[in-house]
C-alpha positions as CSV (number, residue, x, y, z in Angstrom):
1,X,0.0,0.0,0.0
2,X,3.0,2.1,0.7
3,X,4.4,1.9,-2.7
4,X,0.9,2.6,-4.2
5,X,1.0,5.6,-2.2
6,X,4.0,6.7,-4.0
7,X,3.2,5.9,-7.2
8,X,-0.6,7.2,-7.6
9,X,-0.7,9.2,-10.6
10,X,-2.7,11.9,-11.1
11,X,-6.0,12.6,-13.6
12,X,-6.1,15.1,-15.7
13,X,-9.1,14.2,-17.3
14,X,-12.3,16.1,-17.1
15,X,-15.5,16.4,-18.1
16,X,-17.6,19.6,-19.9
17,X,-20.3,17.5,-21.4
18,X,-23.6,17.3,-19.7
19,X,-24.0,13.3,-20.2
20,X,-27.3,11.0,-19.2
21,X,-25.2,9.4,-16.5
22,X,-22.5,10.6,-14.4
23,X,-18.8,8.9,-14.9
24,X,-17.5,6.3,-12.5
25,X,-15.9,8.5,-9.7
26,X,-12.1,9.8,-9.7
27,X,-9.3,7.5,-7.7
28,X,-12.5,5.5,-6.6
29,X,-13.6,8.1,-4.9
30,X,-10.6,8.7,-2.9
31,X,-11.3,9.0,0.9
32,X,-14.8,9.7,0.6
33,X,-17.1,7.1,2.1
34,X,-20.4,5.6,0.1
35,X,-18.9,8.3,-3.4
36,X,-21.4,6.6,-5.5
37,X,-24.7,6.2,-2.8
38,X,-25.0,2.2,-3.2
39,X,-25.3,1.7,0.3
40,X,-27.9,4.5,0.5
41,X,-27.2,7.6,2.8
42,X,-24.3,5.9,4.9
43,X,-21.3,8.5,5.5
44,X,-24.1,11.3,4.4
45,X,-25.9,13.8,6.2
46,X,-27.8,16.6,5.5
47,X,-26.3,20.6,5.5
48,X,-28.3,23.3,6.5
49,X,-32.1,22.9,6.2
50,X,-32.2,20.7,3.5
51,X,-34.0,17.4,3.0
52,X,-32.3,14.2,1.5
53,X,-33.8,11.8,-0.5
54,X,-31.5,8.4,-2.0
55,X,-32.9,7.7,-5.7
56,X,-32.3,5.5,-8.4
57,X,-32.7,5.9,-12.0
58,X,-31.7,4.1,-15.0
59,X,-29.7,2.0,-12.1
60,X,-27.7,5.0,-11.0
61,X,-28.0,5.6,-7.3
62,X,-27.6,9.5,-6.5
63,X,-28.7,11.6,-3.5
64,X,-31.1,14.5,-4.2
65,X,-31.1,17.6,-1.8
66,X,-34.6,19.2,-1.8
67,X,-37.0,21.6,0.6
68,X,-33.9,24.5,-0.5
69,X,-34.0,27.4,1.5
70,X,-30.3,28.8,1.9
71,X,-27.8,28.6,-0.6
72,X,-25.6,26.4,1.5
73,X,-28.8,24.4,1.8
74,X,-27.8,20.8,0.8
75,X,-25.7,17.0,1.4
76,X,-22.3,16.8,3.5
77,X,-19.2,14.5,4.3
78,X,-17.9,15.1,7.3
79,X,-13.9,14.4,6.5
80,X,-10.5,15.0,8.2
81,X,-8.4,17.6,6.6
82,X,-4.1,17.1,6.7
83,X,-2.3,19.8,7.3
84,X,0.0,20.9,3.4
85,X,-2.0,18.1,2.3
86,X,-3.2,18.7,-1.5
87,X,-6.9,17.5,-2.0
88,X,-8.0,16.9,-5.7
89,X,-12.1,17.2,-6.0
90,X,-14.1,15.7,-8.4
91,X,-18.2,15.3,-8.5
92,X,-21.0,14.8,-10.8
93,X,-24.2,17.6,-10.2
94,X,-27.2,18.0,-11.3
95,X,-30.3,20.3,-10.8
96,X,-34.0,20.4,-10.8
97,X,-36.2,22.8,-13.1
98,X,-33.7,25.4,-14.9
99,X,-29.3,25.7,-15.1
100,X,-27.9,26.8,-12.0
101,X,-24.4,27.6,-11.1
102,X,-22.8,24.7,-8.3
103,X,-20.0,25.0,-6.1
104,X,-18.5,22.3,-4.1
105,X,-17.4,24.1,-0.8
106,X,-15.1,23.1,2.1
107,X,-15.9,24.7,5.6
108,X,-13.1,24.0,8.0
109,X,-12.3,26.2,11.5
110,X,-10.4,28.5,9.2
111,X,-13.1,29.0,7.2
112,X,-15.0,28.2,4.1
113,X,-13.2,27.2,0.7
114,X,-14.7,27.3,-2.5
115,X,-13.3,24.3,-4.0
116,X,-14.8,24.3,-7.6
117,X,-17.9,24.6,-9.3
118,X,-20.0,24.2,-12.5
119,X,-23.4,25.1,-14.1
120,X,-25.4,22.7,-13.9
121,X,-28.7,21.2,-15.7
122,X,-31.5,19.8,-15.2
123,X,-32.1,16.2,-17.3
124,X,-28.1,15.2,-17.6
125,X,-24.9,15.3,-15.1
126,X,-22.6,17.7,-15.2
127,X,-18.4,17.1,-13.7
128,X,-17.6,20.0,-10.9
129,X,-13.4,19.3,-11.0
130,X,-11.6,21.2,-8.3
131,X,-9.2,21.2,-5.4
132,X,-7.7,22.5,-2.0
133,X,-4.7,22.9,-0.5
134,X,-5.3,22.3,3.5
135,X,-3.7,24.9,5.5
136,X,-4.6,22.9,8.6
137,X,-5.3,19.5,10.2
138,X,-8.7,19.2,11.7
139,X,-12.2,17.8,10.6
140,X,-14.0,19.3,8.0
141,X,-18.2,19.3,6.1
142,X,-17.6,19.0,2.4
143,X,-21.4,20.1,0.5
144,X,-22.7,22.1,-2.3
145,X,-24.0,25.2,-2.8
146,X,-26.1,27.5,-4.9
147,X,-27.4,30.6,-4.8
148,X,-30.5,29.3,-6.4
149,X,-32.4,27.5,-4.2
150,X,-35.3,26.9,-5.8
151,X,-33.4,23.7,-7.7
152,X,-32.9,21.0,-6.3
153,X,-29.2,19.7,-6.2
154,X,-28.1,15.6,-7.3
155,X,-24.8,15.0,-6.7
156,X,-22.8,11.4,-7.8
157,X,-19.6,10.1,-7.9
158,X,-17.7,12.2,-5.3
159,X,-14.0,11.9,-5.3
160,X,-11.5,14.0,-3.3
161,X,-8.2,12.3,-3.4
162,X,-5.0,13.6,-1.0
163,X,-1.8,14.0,-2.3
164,X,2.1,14.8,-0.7
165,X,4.1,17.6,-2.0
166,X,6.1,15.1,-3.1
167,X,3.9,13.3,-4.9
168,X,2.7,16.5,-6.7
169,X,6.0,17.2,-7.9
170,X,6.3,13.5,-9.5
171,X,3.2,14.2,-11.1
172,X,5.0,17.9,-12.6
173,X,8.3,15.7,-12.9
174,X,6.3,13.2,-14.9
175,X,4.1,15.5,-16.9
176,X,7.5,17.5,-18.1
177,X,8.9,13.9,-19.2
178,X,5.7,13.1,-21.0
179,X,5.0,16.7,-22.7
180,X,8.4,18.4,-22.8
181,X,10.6,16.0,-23.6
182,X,11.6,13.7,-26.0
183,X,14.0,10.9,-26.1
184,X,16.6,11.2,-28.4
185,X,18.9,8.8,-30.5
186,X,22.2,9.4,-32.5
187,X,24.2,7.3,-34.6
188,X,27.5,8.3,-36.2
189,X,28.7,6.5,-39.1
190,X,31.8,7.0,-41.4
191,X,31.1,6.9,-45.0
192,X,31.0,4.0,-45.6
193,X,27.8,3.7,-43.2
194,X,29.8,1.4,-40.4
195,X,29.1,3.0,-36.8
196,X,31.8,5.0,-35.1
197,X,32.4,4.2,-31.9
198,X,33.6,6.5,-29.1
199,X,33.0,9.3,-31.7
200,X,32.3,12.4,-29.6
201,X,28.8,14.4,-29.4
202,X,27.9,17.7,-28.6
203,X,24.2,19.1,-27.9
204,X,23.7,23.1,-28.4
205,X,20.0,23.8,-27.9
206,X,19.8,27.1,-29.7
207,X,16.0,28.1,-29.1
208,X,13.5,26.2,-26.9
209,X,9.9,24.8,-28.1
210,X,7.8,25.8,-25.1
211,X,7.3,29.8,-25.4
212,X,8.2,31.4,-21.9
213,X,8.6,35.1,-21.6
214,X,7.7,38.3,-20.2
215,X,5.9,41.8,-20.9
216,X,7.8,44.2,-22.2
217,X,7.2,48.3,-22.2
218,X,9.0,51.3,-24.2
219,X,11.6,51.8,-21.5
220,X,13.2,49.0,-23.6
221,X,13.6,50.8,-26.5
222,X,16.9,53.1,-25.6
223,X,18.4,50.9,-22.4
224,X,20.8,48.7,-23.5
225,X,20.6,46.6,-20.2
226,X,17.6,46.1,-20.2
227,X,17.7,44.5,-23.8
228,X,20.6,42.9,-22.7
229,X,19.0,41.2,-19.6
230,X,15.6,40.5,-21.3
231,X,16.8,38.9,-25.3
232,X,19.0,36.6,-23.2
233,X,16.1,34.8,-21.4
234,X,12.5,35.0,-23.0
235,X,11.3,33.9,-26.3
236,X,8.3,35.2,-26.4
237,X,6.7,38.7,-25.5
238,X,3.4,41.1,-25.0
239,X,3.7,45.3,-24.6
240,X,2.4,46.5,-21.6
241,X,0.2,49.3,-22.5
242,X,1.5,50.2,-25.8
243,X,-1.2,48.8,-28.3
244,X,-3.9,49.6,-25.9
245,X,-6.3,51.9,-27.4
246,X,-5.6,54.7,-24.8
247,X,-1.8,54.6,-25.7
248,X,-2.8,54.6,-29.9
249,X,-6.3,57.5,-30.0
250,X,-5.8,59.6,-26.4
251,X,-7.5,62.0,-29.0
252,X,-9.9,61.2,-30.9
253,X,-8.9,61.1,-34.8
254,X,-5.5,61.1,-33.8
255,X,-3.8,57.8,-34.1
256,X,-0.3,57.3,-33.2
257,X,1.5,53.9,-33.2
258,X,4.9,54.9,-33.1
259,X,5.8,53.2,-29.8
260,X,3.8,50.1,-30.9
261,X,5.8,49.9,-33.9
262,X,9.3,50.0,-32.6
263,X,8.9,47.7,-29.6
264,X,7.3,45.2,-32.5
265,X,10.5,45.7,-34.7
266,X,12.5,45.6,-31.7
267,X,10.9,42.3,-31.2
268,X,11.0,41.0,-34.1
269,X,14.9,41.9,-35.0
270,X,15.0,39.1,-31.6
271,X,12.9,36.7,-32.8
272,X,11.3,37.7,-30.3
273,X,7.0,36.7,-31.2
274,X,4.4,39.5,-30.1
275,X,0.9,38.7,-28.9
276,X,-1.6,41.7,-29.4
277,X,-2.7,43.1,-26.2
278,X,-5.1,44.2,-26.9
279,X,-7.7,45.1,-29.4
280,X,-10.8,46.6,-26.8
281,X,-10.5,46.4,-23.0
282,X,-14.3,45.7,-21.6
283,X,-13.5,47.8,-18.2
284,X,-15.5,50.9,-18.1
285,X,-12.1,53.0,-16.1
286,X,-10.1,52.1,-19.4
287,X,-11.3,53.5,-22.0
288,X,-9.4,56.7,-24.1
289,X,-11.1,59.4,-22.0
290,X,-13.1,60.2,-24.9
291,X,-14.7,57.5,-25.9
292,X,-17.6,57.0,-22.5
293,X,-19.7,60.0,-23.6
294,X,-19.8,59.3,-27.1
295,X,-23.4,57.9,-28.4
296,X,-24.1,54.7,-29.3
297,X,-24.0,55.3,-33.1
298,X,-21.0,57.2,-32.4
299,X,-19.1,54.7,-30.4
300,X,-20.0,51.5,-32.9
301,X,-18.2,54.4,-35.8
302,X,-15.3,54.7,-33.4
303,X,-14.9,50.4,-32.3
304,X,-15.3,49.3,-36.6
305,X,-12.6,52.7,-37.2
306,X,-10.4,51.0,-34.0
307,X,-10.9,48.0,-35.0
308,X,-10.2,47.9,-38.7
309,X,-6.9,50.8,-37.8
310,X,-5.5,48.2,-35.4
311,X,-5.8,44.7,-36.5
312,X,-5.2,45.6,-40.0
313,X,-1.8,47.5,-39.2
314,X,-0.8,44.6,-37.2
315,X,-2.4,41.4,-39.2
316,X,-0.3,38.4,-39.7
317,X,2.7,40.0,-37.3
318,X,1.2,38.5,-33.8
319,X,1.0,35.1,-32.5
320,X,-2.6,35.9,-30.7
321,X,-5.1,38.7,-30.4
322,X,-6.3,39.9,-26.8
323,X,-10.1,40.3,-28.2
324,X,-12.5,41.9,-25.8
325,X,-10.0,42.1,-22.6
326,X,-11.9,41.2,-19.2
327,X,-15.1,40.4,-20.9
328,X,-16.1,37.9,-17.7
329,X,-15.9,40.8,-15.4
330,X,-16.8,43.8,-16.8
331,X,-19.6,44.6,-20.1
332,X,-18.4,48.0,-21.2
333,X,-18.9,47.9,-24.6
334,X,-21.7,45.5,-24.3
335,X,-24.1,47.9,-22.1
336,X,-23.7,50.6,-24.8
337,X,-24.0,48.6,-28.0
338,X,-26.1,45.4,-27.2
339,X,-25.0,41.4,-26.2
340,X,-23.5,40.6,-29.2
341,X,-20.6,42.9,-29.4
342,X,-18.4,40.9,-27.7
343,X,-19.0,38.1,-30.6
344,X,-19.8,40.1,-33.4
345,X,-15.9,41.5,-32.6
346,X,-14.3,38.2,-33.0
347,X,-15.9,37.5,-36.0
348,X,-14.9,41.0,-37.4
349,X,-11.2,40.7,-36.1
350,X,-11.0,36.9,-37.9
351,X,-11.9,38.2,-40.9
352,X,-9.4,41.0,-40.9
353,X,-6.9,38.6,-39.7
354,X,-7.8,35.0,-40.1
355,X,-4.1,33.4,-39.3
356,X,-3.7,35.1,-35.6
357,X,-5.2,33.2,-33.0
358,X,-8.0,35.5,-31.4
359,X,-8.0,34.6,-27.4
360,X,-10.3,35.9,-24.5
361,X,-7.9,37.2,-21.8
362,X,-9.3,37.2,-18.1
363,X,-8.5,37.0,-14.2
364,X,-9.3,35.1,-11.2
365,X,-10.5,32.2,-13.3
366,X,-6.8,29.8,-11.7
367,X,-6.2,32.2,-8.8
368,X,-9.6,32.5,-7.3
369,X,-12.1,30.1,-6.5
370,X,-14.3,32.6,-5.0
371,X,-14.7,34.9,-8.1
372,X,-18.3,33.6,-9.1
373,X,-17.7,35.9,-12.5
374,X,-14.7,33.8,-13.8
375,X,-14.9,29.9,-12.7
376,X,-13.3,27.7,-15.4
377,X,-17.2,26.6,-16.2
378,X,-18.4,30.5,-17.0
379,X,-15.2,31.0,-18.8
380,X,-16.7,28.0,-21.2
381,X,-20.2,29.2,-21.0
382,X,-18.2,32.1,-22.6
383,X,-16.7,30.6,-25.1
384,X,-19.8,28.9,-26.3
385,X,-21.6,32.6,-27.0
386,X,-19.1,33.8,-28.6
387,X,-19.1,30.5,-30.8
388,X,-22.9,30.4,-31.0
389,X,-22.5,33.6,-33.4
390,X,-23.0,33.1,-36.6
391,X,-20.0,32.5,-38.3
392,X,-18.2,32.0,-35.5
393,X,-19.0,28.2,-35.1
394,X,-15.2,27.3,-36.9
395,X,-13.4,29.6,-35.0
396,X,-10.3,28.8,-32.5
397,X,-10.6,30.9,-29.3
398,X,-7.7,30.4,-27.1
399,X,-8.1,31.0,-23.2
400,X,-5.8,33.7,-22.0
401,X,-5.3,33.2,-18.1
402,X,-4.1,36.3,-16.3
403,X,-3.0,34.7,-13.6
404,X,-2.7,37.9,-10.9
405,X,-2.2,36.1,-7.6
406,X,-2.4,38.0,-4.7
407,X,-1.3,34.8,-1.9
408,X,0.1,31.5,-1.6
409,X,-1.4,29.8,-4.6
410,X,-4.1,26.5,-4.4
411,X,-2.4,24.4,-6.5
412,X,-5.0,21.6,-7.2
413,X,-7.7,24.3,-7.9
414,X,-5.1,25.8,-10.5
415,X,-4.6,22.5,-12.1
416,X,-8.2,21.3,-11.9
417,X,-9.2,24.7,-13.4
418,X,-6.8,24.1,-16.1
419,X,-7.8,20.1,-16.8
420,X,-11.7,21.5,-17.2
421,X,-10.6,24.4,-19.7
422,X,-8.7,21.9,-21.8
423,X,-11.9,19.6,-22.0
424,X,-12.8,22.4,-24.6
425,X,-9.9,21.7,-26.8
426,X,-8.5,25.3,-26.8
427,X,-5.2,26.3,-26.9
428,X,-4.5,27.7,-23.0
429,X,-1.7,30.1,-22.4
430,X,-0.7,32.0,-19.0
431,X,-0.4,35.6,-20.1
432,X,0.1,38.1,-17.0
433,X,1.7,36.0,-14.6
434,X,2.5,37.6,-11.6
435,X,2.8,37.7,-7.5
436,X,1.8,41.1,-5.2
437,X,4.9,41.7,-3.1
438,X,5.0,40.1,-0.1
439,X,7.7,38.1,2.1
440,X,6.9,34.6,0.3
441,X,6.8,36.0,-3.9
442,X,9.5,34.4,-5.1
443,X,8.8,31.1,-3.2
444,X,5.1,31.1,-4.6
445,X,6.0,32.8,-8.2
446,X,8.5,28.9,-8.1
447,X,5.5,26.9,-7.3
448,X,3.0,28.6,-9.8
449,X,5.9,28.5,-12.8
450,X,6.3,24.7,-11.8
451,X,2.8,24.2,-11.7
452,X,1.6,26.3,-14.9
453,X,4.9,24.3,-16.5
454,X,4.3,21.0,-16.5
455,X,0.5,20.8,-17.3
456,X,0.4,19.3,-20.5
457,X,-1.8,21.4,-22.1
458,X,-0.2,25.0,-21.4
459,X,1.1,25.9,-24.5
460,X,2.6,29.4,-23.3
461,X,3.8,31.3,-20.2
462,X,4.1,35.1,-20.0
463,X,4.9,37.2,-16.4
464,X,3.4,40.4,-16.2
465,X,7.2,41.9,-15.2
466,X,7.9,44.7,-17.6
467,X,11.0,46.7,-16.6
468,X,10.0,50.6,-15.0
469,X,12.5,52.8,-13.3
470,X,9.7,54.3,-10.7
471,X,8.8,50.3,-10.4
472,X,6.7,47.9,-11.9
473,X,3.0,47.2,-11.6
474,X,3.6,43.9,-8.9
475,X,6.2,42.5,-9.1
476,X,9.6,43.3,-10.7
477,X,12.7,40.2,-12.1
478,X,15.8,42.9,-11.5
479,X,16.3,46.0,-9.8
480,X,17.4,49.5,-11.8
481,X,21.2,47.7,-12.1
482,X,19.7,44.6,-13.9
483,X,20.8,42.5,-10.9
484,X,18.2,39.4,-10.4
485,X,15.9,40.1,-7.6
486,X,14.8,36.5,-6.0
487,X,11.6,36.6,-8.3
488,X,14.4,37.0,-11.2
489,X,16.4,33.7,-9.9
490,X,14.0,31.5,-9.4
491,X,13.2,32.5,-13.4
492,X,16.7,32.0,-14.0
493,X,16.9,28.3,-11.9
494,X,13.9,27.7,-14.0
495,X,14.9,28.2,-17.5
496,X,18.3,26.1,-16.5
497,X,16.2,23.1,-15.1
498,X,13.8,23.6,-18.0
499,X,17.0,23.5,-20.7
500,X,17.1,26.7,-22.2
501,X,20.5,26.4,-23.6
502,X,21.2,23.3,-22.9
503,X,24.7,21.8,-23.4
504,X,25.5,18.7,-23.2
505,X,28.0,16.0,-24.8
506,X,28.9,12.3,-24.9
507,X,30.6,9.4,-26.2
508,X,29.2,7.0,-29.0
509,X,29.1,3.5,-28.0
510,X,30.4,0.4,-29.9
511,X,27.7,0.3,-32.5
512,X,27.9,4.1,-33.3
513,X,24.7,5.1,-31.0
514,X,24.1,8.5,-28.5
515,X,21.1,8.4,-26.6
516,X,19.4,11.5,-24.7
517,X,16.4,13.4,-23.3
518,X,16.2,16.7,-24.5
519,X,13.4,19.6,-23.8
520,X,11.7,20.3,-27.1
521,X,13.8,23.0,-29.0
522,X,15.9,23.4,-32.4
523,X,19.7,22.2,-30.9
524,X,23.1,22.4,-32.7
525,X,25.0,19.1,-33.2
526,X,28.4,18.5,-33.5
527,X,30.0,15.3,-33.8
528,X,34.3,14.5,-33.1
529,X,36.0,11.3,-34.0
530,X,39.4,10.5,-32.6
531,X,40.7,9.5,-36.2
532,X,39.4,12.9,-37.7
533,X,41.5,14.7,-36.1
534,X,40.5,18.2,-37.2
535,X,37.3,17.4,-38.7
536,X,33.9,18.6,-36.8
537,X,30.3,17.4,-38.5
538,X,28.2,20.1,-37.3
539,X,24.1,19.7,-37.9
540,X,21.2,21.2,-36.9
541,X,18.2,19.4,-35.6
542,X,14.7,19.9,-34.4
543,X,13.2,18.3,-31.3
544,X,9.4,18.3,-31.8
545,X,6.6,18.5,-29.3
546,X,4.5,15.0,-27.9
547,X,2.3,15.0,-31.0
548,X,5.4,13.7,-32.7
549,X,6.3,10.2,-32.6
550,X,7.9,9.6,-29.1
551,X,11.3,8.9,-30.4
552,X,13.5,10.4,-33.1
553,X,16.2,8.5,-34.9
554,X,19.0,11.0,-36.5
555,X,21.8,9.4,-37.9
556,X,24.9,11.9,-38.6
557,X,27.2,11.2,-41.5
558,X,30.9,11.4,-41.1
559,X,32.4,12.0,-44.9
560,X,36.2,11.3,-45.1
């Protein structure tokens, strides 16, 4: 049992379809007693004022709360909380009479912890996948919640499996292996095509796969340092306020792009790829200051003129598109001009620029679980109205997670939010990444880059650290000199333990071969044989991603 301990592996599956019968539950249901209700309301117990009824249906046993007159009203575990343990949640809801958002809440002596939710409906089960980190031992009620309580609320298949710290990192350890990785195998051969033995190899990785970087603003464009300190790290980059509309129209009629355009040739004379941030911002406080007391008919003039200026200038020269910034939390544009502007945008910004993946950008939806506005599941509800426009059914929308922590992070509720936004099939990149200054940043901006790292279906990273004399919005990599603060080594001990320059060599063995693990990347190969005295074979060669077959046979070509 020990060693099963150890080696329990962690499920990044999840759910978004509502099906006609709730999945078997996660890890068996882990440590929760009776998960699946066959031995009726054993281990069960009502919360709040809420009655319990155990039904069957189609041979599914499930417990339905009814008689709702609180929220909070509804069924409960009592369990026993470990102290740093990490608890992964998993459960299967459904509702009575109309959709109605879920949560799955934890109230211990600390407190109450929101722990994941979903929107549920009536007729089908719906998965709620979420997490805790316990900050404490001591007993605990796990139950569900909504704020509508006329529904009723089923629940099925509970699950809420423990982990160690150390068994966390394995599963990081063994996502990076899986997803970032790939075995590699070298033979060297003389002309003739007979191996060389003990010839010598040498690994240069030259640029790395898996795009990690950080915001950049026009303080870059005249300091030398900072250009220095940034184009030696990142591969990948987004201008802090620079393409916002405040920064390109303060005045009305007056465009400017100037900045824009030099940090995007700066950029690019790095190889450096942009993402376009952004084309509107949906928060009423960010708007050019002209722009709120224009009239409707005057504002839609003003978005198609912004629209059309900005997209158009920069089409085919991004690697994404920040649509409609913060649409989950604020409705700007959407109070003036009607629902579908948030949609109708996409569609218009595709068909400007129809090879730059268009992305909704938001926060709170990993570093929150209390935000009701920006859960994983009203991210996708989202998603699906913007897709529901017409012509917008074959459209890729990426999900853009901000990623503004303010505290130690929850890592299973990041990494469950992240399994239920990749049950959409969308590309998911971390674009603002940052920590509020406090004792512990570096320590927890360490365990959200590990975390955010190794899921397998992150395809991006970006920190919200652009470089300021007078400081930087939360959190700053150097000070003034360019000298690491502890935020900027722990990027540093990152990139080296993620193999960003990676060199490495060794000896051929008796039938010519080299084998080796190498991150994803483009590498330099070089290739020495003891009878050649002076001769170097020198190669390039491209280490693809996991959709690649797992293994890649090179074989290198000595010619005497």
């Amino acid at each position: 049992m020990g060693y099963k301990a150890q080696a329990l592996s962690y499920d990044y599956s999840s759910s978004i379809q509502c099906l006609e019968n709730p999945q078997k539950p996660l890890y068996d249901g882990g440590i929760i007693k009776n998960p699946e209700f066959n031995n009726g309301l054993q281990g069960w117990t009502p919360f709040g004022d809420a009655q319990l009824q155990h039904t069957e249906s189609r041979g599914n046993k499930y417990i339905v709360a009814h008689s709702r007159n609180h929220p909070y009203d509804s069924v409960s575990q009592k369990i026993y909380l470990q102290k740093n343990k990490l608890y992964s949640l998993s459960a299967w809801i459904q509702v009575s009479g109309e959709n109605a958002a879920v949560s799955a809440v934890m109230k211990t002596r600390e407190g109450f912890k929101h722990c994941g939710a979903v929107i549920a409906e009536p007729n089908c089960w719906s998965m709620i996948k979420g997490g805790l980190l316990a900050v404490a031992s001591g007993p605990a009620d796990l139950y569900f919640e909504s704020n509508n309580t006329s529904v009723e609320i089923w629940v099925d298949s509970i699950s809420l499996q423990p982990f160690t710290h150390r068994q966390w990192r394995l599963h990081q350890e063994k996502s990076i292996e899986k997803t970032r990785k790939k075995k590699v195998l070298i033979q060297a051969v003389d002309e003739r095509g007979h191996p060389l033995s003990n010839a010598s190899i040498f690994f240069e990785q030259k640029k790395p796969s898996f795009p990690f970087g950080s915001a950049i603003n026009q303080n870059i464009l005249n300091n030398n340092a900072y250009q220095n300190w940034f184009t030696s790290r990142f591969t990948v980059t987004v201008f802090e306020n620079e393409m916002k509309w405040y920064s390109t129209e303060g005045s009305q009629g007056k465009e400017d792009y100037s900045v824009a355009d030099a940090m995007l040739q700066f950029a690019k004379q790095n190889n450096i790829p942009v993402r376009g941030h952004n084309i509107f911002w949906d928060d009423p406080s960010q708007q050019p200051s002209w722009v709120p007391s224009l009239s409707p008919d005057q504002l839609t003039s003003a978005v198609q003129k912004r629209l059309n200026s900005v997209v158009s200038r920069y089409k085919g020269q991004l690697v994404a598109w920040d649509v409609v910034n913060e649409n989950l939390h604020f409705s700007f544009f959407e109070s003036k001009l009607g629902q579908d502007f948030s949609p109708k945008i996409y569609n218009d910004a595709h068909n400007i620029d129809a090879q730059t993946t268009l992305f909704l950008n938001d926060f709170n939806t990993i570093e929150d679980s209390r935000d009701g506005s920006s859960t994983p599941a009203r991210y996708l509800e989202k998603l699906r109205q913007i897709k529901s426009y017409p012509g917008n059914d074959g459209l890729t929308i990426g999900i853009a997670l901000e990623s503004h922590f303010s505290g130690p992070p929850d890592l299973p509720y990041i990494r469950s939010s992240i399994d239920t936004l990749a049950a959409s099939g969308s590309p998911i990149w971390i674009t603002e990444l940052d920590v509020k200054s406090q004792p512990n940043q570096a320590q927890y901006l360490e365990q959200i880059l590990r975390e955010v790292h190794s899921h397998p279906k992150v395809q991006g990273i970006i920190m919200w650290t652009p470089w300021s004399p007078s400081g930087c919005y939360r959190m700053c990599l150097t000070d003034n000199n360019f000298k690491n603060l502890p935020t900027g080594d722990v990027v540093d001990k990152l990139l080296h333990e993620w193999g960003f320059n990676t060199k490495l060599k060794g000896t051929t063995d008796p039938n010519g071969f080299f084998k080796a693990n190498l991150f994803h990347g483009d590498y330099q190969v070089k290739v020495r044989h003891p009878i050649l005295r002076n001769f170097t074979l020198t190669k390039h060669m491209q280490i693809m991603p996991a959709d690649e077959p797992k293994h890649v046979t090179q074989v290198l070509q000595l010619s005497v």
